[in-house]
C-alpha positions as CSV (number, residue, x, y, z in Angstrom):
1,X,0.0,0.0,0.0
2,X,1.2,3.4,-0.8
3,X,0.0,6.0,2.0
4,X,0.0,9.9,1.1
5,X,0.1,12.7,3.9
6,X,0.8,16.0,3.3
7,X,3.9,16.2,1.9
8,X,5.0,13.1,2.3
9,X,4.5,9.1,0.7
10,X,5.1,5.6,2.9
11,X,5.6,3.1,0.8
12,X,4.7,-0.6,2.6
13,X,5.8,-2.8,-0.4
14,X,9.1,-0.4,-1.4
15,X,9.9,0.1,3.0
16,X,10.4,3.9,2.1
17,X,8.8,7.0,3.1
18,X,9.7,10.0,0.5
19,X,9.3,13.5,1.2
20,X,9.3,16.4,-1.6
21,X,13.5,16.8,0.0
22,X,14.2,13.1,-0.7
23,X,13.8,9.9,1.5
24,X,13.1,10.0,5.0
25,X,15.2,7.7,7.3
26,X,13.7,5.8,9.7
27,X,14.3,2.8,11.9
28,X,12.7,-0.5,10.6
29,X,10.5,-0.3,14.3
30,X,9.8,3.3,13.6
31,X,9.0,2.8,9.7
32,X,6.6,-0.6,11.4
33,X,5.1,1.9,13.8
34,X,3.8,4.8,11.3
35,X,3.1,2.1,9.1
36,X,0.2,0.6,11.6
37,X,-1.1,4.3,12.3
38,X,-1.2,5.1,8.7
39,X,-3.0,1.9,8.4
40,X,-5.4,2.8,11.0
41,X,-6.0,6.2,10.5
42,X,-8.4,8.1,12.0
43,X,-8.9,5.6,14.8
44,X,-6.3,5.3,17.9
45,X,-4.0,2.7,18.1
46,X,-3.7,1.6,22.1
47,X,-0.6,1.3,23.3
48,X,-0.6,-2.9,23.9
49,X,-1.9,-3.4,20.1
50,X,1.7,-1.2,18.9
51,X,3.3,-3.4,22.1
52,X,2.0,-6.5,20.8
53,X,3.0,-5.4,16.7
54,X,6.1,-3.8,17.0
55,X,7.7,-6.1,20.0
56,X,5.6,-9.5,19.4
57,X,6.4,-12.0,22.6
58,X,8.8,-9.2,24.1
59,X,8.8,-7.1,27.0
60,X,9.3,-4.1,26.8
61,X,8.6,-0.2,28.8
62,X,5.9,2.2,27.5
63,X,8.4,4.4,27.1
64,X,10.1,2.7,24.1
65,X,7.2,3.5,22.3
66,X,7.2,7.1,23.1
67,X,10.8,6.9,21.9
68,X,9.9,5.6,18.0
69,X,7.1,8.5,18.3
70,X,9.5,10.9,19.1
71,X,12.1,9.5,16.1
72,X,9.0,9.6,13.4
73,X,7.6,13.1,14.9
74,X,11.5,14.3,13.9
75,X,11.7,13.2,10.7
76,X,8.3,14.3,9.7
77,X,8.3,18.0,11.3
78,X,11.6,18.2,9.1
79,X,9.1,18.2,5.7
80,X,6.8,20.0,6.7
81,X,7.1,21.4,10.4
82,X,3.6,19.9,11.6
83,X,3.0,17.3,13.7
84,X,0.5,14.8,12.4
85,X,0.8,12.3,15.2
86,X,-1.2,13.0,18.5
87,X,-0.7,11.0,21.6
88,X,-4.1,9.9,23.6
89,X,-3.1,10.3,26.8
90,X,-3.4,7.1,28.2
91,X,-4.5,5.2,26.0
92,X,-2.5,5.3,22.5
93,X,-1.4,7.5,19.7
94,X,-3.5,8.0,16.3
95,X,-2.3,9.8,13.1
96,X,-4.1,13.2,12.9
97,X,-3.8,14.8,9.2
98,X,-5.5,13.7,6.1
99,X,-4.2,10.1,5.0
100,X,-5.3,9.0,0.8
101,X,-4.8,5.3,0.6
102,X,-3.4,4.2,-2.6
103,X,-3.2,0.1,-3.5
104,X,0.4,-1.2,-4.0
105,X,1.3,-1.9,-7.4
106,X,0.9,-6.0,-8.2
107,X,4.2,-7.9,-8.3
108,X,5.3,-8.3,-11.5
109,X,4.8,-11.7,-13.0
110,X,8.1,-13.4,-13.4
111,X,9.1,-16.4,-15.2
112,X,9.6,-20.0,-13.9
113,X,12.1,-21.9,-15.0
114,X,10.7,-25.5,-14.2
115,X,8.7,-25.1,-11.3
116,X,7.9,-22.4,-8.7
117,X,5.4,-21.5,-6.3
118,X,4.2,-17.9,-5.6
119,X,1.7,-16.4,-2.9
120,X,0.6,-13.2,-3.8
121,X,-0.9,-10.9,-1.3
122,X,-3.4,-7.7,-2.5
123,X,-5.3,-5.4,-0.8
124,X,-6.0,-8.0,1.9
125,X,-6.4,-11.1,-0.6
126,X,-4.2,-14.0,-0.5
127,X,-4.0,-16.4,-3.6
128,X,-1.3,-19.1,-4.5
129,X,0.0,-19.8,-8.0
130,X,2.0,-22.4,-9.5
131,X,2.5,-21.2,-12.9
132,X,5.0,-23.6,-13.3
133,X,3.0,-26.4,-13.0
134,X,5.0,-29.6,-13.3
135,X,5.1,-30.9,-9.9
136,X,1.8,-29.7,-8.5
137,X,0.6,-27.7,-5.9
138,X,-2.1,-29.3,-3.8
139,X,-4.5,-26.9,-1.6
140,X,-6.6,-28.2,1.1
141,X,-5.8,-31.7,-0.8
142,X,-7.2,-30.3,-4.0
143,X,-4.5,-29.6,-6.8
144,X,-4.4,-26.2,-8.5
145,X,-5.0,-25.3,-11.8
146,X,-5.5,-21.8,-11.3
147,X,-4.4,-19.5,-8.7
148,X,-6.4,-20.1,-5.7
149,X,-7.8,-18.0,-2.8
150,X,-5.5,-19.2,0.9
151,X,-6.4,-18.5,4.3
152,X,-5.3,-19.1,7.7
153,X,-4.7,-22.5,8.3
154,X,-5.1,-24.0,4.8
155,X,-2.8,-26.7,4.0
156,X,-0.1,-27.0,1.7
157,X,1.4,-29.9,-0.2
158,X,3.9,-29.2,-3.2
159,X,6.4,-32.5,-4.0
160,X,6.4,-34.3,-0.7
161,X,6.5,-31.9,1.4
162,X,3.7,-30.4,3.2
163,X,2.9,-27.0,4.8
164,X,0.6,-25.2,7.1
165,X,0.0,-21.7,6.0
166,X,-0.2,-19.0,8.5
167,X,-1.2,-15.3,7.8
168,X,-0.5,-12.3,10.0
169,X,-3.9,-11.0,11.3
170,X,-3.2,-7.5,9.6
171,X,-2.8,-8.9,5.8
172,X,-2.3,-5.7,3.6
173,X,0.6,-6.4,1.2
């Protein structure tokens, strides 16, 4: 997903966020965080749903989150000197100025040579695709001819080896 603010563009797919100066640095936690506020714009994000995202299975302070604000509050005011992020005391953070959500551009398609295996993910939508073919993809013990909607849990089998297939709960690219 491409998300535009002001003067500014985040780029999921790309990991970027461009500015009319040039890219904006930003650490991968910092570049996760305004990702999920983009993402959830206008609502507020609690602080244990960015705990839970951004430090899965780890404890950490509050306060490190206060810190990745602070880092993305810097290299934002430097565009533009406003400051779109507003902390709810309390409770969370949300992103405050106008967000226009663009969908990612589609992967390109690219050639097998033999046999491969590809899971696409857009605008929320899993599929697989075995454009290859040759030693068949099998979903949910059904083999596929097409590409194929997936979803949590389904089951994979492709030569002899077989796979469950997990999705994050937030699937957006």
């Amino acid at each position: 997903m491409v998300y535009r603010f002001g003067a500014c563009s985040l780029d999921s797919a790309a990991r970027e966020v461009i500015s009319r100066d040039g890219e904006l640095h930003l650490s991968p936690k910092a570049f996760e965080l305004l990702s999920m506020l983009l993402a959830a714009a206008p609502r507020a994000v609690t602080k244990s749903e960015i705990l839970e995202r951004i430090w899965p299975a780890i404890f950490v302070q509050e306060t490190n989150i206060a810190g990745l604000i602070a880092e993305i509050r810097r290299a934002l005011r430097a565009t533009d000197g406003s400051d779109c992020i507003r902390t709810v005391y309390r409770f969370g953070y949300r992103f405050s100025a106008d967000v226009i959500v663009e969908p990612g551009t589609p992967p390109a398609t690219v050639p097998c040579a033999g046999s491969c295996l590809r899971i696409v993910v857009c605008g929320g939508v899993m599929t697989i695709e075995d454009p290859g073919g040759t030693d068949g993809t099998y979903l949910n013990g059904a083999r596929i001819a097409a590409p194929a909607s997936l979803a949590d849990g389904d089951e994979l089998r492709f030569g002899g080896v077989a796979v469950k297939f997990r999705a994050a709960r937030d699937v957006h690219s």
